[in-house]
C-alpha positions as CSV (number, residue, x, y, z in Angstrom):
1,X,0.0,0.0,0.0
2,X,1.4,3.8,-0.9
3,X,4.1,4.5,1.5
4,X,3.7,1.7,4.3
5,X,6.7,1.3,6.4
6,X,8.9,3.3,3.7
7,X,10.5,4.5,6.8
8,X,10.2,1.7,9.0
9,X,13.8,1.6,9.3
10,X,15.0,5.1,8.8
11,X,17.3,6.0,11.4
12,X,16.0,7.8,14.4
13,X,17.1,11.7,12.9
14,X,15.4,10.9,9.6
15,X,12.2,9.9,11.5
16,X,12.2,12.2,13.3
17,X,12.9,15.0,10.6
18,X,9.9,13.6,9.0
19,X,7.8,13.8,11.5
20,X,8.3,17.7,11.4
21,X,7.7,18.0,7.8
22,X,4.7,15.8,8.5
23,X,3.7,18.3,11.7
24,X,4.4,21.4,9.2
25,X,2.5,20.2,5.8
26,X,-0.4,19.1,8.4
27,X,-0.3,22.8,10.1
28,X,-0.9,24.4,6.5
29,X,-3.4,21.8,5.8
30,X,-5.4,22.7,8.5
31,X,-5.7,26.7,6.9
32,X,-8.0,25.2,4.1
33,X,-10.8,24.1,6.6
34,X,-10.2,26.9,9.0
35,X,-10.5,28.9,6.0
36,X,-13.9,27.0,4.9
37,X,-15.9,27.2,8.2
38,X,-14.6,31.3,8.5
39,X,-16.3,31.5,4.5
40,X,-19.3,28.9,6.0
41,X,-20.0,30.8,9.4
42,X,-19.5,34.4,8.2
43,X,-19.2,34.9,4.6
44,X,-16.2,36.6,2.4
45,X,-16.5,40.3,2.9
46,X,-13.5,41.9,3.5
47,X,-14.8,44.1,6.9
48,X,-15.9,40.8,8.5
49,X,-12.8,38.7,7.7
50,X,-10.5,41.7,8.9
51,X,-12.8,42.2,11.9
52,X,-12.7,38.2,12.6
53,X,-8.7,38.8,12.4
54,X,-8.4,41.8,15.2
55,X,-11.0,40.6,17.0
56,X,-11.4,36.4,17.0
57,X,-12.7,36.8,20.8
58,X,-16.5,38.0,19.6
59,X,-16.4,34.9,17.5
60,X,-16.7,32.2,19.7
61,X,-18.3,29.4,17.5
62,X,-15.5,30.1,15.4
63,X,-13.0,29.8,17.8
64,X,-14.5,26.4,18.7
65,X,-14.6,25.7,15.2
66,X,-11.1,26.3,14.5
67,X,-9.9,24.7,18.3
68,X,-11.4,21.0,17.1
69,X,-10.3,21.1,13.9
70,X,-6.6,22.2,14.2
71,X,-6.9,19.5,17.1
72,X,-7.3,17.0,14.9
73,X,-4.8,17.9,12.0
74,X,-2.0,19.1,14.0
75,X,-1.5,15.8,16.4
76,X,-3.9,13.5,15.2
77,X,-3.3,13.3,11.2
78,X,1.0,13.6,12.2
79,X,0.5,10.8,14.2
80,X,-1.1,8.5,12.4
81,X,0.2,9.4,8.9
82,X,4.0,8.8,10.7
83,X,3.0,5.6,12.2
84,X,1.7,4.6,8.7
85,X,5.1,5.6,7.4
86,X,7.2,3.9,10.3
87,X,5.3,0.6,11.0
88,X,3.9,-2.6,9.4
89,X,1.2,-2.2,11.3
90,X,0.1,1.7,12.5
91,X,-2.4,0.6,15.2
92,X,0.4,-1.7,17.3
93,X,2.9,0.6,16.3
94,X,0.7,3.5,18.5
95,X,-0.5,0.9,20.7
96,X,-4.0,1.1,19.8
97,X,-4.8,-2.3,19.2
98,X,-4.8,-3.2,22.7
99,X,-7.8,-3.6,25.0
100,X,-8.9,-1.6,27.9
101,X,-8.5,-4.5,31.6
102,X,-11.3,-2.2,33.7
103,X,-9.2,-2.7,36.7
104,X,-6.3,-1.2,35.1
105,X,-8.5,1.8,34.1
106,X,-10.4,2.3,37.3
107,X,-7.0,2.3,39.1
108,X,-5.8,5.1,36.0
109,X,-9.3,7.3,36.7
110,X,-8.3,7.0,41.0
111,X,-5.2,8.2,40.5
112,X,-5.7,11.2,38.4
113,X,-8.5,12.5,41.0
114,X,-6.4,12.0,44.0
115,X,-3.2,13.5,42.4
116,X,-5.5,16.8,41.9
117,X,-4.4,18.8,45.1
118,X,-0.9,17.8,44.4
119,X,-1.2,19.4,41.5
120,X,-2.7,22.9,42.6
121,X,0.3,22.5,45.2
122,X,3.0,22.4,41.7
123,X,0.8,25.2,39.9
124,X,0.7,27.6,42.9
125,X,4.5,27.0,43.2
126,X,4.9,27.5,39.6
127,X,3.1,30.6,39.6
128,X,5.6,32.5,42.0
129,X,8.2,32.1,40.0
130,X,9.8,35.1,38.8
131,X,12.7,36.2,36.2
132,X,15.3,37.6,37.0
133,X,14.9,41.7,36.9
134,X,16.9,42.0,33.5
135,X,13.7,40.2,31.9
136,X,10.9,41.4,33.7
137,X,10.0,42.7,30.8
138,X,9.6,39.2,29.5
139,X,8.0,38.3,32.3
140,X,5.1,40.5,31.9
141,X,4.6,39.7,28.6
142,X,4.2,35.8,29.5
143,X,2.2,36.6,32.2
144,X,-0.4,39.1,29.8
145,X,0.0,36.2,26.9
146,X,-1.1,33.4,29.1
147,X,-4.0,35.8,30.8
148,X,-4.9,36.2,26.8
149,X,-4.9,32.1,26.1
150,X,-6.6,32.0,29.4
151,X,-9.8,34.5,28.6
152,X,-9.9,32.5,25.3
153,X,-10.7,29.1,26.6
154,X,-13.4,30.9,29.2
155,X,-14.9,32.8,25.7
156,X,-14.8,29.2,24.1
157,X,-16.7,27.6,26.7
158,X,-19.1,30.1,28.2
159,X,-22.5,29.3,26.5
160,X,-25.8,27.9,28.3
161,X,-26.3,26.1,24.9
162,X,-27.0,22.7,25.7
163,X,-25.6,21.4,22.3
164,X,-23.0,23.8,22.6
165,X,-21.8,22.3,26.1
166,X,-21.9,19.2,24.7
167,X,-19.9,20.2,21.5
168,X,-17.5,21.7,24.1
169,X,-17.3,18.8,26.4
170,X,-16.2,16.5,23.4
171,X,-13.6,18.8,22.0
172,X,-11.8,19.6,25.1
173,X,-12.4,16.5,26.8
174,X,-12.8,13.4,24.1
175,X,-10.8,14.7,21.0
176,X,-8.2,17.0,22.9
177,X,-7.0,13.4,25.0
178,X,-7.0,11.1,21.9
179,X,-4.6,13.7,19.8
180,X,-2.6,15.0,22.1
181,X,-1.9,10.8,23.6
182,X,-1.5,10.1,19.8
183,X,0.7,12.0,19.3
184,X,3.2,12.3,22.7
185,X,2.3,9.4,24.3
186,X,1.6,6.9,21.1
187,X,4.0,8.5,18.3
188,X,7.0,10.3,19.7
189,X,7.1,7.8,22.6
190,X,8.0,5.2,20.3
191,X,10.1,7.0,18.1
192,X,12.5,8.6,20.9
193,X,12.3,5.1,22.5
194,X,14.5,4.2,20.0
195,X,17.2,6.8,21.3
196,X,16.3,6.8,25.4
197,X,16.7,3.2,26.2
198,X,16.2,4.2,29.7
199,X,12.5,4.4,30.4
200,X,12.1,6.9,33.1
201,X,14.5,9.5,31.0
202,X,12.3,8.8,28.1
203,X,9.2,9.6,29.8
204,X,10.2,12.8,31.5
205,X,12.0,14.2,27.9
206,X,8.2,13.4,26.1
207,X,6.5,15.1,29.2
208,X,8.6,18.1,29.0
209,X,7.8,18.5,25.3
210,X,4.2,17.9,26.0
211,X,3.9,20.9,28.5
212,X,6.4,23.1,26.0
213,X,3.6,23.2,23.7
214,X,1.1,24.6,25.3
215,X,3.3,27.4,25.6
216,X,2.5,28.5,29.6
217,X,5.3,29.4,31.8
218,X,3.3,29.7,34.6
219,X,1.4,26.6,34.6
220,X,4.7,24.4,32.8
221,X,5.5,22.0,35.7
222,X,1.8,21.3,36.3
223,X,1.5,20.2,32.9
224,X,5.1,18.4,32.6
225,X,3.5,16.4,36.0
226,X,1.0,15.3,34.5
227,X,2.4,14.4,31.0
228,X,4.8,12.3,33.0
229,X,2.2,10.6,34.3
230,X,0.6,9.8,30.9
231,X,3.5,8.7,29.7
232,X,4.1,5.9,32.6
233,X,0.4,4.9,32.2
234,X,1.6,4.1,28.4
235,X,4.4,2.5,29.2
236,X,3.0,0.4,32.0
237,X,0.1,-1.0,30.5
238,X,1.0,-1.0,27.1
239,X,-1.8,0.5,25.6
240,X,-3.0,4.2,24.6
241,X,-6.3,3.6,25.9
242,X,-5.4,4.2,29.7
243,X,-3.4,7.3,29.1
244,X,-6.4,8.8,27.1
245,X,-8.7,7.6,29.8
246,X,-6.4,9.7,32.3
247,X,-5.9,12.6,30.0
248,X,-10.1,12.9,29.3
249,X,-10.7,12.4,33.3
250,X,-8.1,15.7,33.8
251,X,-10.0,17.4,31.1
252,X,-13.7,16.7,31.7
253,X,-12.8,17.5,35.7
254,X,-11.7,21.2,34.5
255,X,-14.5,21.4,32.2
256,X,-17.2,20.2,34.7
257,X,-16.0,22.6,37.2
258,X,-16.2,25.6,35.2
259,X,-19.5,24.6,34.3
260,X,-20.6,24.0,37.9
261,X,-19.3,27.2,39.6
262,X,-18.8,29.7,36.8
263,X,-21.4,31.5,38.7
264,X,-19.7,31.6,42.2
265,X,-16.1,32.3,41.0
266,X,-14.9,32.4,44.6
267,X,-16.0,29.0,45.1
268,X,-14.3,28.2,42.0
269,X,-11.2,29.6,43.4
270,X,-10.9,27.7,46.5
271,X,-11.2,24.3,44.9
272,X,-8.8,25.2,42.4
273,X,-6.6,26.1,45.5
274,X,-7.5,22.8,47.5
275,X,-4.2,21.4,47.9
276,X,-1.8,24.9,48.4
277,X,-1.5,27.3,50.9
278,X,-3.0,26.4,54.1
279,X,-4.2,23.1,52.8
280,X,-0.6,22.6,52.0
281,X,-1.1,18.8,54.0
282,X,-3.6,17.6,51.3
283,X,-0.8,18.3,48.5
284,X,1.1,15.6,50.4
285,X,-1.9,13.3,51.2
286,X,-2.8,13.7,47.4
287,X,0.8,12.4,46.8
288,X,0.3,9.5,49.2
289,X,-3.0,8.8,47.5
290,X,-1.7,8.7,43.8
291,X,1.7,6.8,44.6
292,X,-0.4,4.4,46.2
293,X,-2.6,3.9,43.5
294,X,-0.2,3.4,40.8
295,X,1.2,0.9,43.2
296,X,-1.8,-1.2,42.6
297,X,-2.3,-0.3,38.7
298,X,1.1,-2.0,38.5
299,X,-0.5,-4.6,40.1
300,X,-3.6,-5.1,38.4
301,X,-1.6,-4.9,34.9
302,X,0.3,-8.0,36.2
303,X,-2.1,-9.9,37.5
């Protein structure tokens, strides 16, 4: 079939120099339907396209619009069109063919819960940092950018549209976790597995990257925290299943909590909170909690 394996055994540099051409050809792609729904949704006058432009924020159904669909051809299309190119078989290659064990999962779910006021504890540690005074400069611009991406998402999901919640609640929860695990967890993974034989420096490297994406300073070790964890979920149980079962349990908790208190912002606040500060102590029984359930998803793979 066109192209199968041609690259199977590339060397690691050309694989992974492909997969940025892939990555780049896939990010131009995904202009022509971003291009289609802006024509679709609000026409091809000139005022509206250069108003759309300065001011994307009033345009929330595009935004959502454009947020699924660069989704799906920026990590999902690279990934799969690299296994293709890399493998006999894509679906073993990303570890998709494998079944979800419900123990395995329910121990996976547990321990992305319980790790939650640890990880308030790492974002409201990661949100003191400061640069030095030569770049604060810098530093406010980060902080102002990441405010920006931040009032985005919120204009993205507020709506009391029930179809529009639900639209929301798949793209940030269902297709955000199986493109982004594609990718880090189920592509690159592999590939740079063939370069870090040792496991535990592999992971951490593909976490790192993950969080360097989303492009947030401030909320960088959070996110590196939690890809690390995705990544041991992958290696462990040998599937992409479980990590994307993690990754859509982290997601649809944020979701469903903006949701539920986006009316009572302070209460909002203090669960986001739980876990730093004074309730510093349930950061480390969090800790406790999640160490000691992937003790037992170990376990429950084995068995």
């Amino acid at each position: 079939m066109f192209l199968k394996a041609a690259f199977k055994n590339a060397s690691v540099f050309v694989q992974i120099v492909m997969l940025f051409a892939v990555v780049s050809a896939c990010t131009l792609f995904s202009m022509l339907p971003v291009s289609l729904l802006i024509v679709v949704k609000e026409g091809t006058s000139p005022d509206v396209l250069k108003d759309i432009m300065e001011n994307l924020s009033d345009y929330p159904e595009l935004m959502r619009g454009m947020q699924f669909l660069q989704t799906l051809v920026i990590f999902l299309f690279p990934a799969i069109i690299c296994a293709w190119l890399y493998s006999d078989n894509y679906k073993e290659y990303l570890q998709a063919d494998q079944p979800i064990h419900i123990p395995v999962a329910v121990w996976a779910i547990l321990g992305m819960i319980v790790v939650i006021p640890f990880i308030n504890w790492t974002h409201s540690f990661n949100q003191q940092m400061t640069l030095p005074e030569s770049f604060k400069s810098l530093e406010t611009w980060i902080r102002g950018a990441e405010d920006a991406d931040d009032k985005a998402i919120e204009v993205m999901l507020d709506t009391k549209n029930i179809s529009t919640i639900i639209f929301n609640f798949l793209s940030v929860c269902v297709i955000t976790a199986i493109c982004e695990e594609f990718m880090f967890r189920g592509l690159l993974q592999t590939v740079l597995g063939r370069m870090f034989r040792n496991p535990h420096v592999l992971i951490w490297i593909i976490a790192i990257l993950f969080s360097a994406v989303h492009l947030q300073f401030y909320g960088f070790i959070p996110r590196m925290i939690l890809g690390a964890w995705l990544g041991y979920l992958a290696y462990y149980t040998k599937t992409i299943w479980i990590p994307i079962l993690a990754h859509f349990t982290n997601n649809f908790y944020s979701v469903a909590l903006y949701y539920l208190f986006r009316n009572t912002p302070d209460e909002m606040q203090k669960i986001d909170t739980i876990g730093s500060g004074s309730t510093w102590w349930l950061a480390v029984a969090s800790l406790a909690l999640f160490l000691f359930c992937f003790t037992q998803l170990k376990k429950a793979v084995n068995r």
